[in-house]
N, C-alpha and C positions, 0 to 999 in steps of 0.2 A: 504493500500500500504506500508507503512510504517513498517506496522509488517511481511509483507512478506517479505522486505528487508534486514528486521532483523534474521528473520528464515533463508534465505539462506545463509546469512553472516555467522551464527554459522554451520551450514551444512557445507560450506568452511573447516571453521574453524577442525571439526571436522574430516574432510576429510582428511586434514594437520596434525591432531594427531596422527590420525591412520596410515599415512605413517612413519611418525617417529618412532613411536611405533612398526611400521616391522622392519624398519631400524635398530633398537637395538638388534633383532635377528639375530643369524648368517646367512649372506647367505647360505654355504655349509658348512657341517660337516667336521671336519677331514677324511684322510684316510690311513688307515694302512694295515698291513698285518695281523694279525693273529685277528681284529675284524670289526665289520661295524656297526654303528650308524644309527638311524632312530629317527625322531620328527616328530611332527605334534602341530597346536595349532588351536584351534578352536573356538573364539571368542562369547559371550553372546550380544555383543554390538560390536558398531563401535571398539572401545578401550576399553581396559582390564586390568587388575592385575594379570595375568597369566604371567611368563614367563620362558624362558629356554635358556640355552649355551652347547655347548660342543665344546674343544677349546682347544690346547696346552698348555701344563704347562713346560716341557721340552723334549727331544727326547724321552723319554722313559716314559712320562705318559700323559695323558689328563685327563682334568678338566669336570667333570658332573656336571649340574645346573640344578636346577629347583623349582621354588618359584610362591607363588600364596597369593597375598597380600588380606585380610579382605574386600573387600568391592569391587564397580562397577563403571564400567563410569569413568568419567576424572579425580575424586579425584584418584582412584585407580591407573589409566593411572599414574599418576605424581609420585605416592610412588612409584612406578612398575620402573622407569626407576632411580631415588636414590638408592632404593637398591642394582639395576641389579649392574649398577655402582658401589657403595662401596662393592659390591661383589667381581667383575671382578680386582679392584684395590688392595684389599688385594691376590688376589688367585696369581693373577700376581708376586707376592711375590715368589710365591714356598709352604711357609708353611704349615702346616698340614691341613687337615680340619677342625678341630673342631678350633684351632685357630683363620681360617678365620675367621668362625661363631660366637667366641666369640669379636673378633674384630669387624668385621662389626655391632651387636647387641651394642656394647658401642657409637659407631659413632650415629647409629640410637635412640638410648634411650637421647642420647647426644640434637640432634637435633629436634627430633620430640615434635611438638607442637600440637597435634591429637591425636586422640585415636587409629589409623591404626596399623594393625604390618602386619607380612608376614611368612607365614609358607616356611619354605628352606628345601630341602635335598641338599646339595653339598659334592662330591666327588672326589675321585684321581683314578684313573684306571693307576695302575703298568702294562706297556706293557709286561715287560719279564716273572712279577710271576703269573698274572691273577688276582690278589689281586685289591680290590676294596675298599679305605679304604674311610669311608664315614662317614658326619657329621649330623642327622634329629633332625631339628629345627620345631617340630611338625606339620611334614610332613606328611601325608600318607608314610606307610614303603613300602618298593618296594617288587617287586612280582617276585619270578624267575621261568622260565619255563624249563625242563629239556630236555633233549635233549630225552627221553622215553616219553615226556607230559603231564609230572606231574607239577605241577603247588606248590609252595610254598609260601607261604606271611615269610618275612626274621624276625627271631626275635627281638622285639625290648624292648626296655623301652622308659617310657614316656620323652616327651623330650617338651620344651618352644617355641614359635614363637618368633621371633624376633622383638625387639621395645617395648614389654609388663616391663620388669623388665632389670634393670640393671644388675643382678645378674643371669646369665642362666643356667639352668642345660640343655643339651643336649641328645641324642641317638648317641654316637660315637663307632662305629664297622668296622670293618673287613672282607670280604667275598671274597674267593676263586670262581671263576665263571668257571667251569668244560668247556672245550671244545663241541662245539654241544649246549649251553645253553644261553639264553636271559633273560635279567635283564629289567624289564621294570618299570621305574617309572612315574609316575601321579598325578594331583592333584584331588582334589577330586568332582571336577564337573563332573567327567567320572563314579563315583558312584553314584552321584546324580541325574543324569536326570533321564526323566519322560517318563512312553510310555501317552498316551492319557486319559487312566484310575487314572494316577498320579503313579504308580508303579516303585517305584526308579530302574536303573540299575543291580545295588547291585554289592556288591565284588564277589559275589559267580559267577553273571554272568560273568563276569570279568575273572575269575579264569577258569571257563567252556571254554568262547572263546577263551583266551589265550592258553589252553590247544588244540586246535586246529591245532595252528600255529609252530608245529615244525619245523625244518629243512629249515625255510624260512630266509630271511638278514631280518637287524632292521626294515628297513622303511618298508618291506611289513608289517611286524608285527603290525605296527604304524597305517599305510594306512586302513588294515583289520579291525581293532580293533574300528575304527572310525566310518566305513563304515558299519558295525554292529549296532553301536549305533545308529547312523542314523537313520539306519528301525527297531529300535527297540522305538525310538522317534515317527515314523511315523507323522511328522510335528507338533506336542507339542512344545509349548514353549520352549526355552531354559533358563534358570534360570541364569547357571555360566559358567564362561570359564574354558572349556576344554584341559587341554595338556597333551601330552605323549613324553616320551625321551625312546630308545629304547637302550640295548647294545647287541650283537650278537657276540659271538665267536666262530670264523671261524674253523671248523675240519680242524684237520693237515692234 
């Protein structure tokens, strides 16, 4: 009796995490005129180390996030919501990106008494130039999909997680997003799953699907792309959390 009491006390418990854990995510994306945003995040467990923002920096740009911490369950849950944090509080700044990221990485090497880090890509999206200037803190690099279907992986160099070394070398670049075109970034539980044979995802499938989805807004892109993996899982374990952030520019 006793140990069931205890089971369901941490079931509560856990239940309680996991709504906080949404709660950190935005309710609804920004909305503009000339783009439209799409996410999705698809949890391993109750609670994860997956997470994502998109959010106002000032009238004319918004802030892209999306980080996926080292590890599962409620240790991960806990770094998941510091980082988000000392993310959101430097971006809240204004400053560049790669700044944030070298700030927020000082904070985190500062405090961290753990071996955790967090892989980040964060972002600026210029409303007026199309300009996407963006910081990857040994992220998976993003994928753009052309308004023709071609599908691209964005070039990159290697870049650090954050919390590892006080000293960071990052991936800081620049990308013009053509009108008609979707920018889609992920962590990399969306290349890892498994169909039933244990047969990872892979990027190339990745690249195949996305190259499907032209001419659609972000969240369809987002929605599909899940919804794929899904039956392509066909009820296989799920290993890691899943997320996607989508960016769609809107034809004039």
């Amino acid at each position: 009796q006793a140990q069931l009491i205890e089971k369901e006390r941490l079931e509560r418990e856990l239940q309680v995490a996991a709504e906080i854990q949404l709660s950190i995510l935005p309710d609804e994306l920004p909305q503009v005129a000339a783009f439209d945003f799409g996410a999705r995040i698809l949890p391993a467990r109750q609670v994860g180390g997956d997470f994502y923002d998109v959010f106002q920096v000032t009238e004319d740009r918004i802030g892209v996030l999306i980080g996926d911490v080292a590890d599962k369950g409620v240790p991960s849950a806990l770094f998941m919501a510091r980082a988000h944090a000392l993310i959101m509080a430097a971006a809240d700044t204004g400053m560049p990106a790669g700044d944030v990221m070298r700030l927020v990485n000082r904070h985190i090497t500062r405090l961290q008494k753990s071996t955790q880090f967090v892989t980040v890509l964060y972002g600026i999206l210029d409303l007026k130039t199309n300009e996407f200037n963006y910081a990857r803190a040994g992220h998976e690099p993003p994928l753009i999909l052309n308004p023709d279907g071609s599908v691209e992986r964005i070039q990159h160099s290697s870049g650090m997680a954050l919390g590892l070394w006080e000293a960071i070398a990052l991936d800081v670049r620049t990308i013009t997003l053509p009108p008609g075109s979707t920018l889609l970034l992920f962590t990399d539980g969306l290349t890892d799953c498994r169909d039933p044979k244990g047969e990872p995802f892979g990027l190339e499938r990745i690249k195949q699907t996305l190259g499907k989805l032209p001419n659609i807004n972000a969240q369809q892109v987002c929605d599909q792309l899940l919804d794929t993996l899904r039956n392509y899982e066909n009820g296989s374990k799920q290993d890691d959390d899943v997320t996607l952030v989508a960016i769609h520019v809107v034809r004039p």
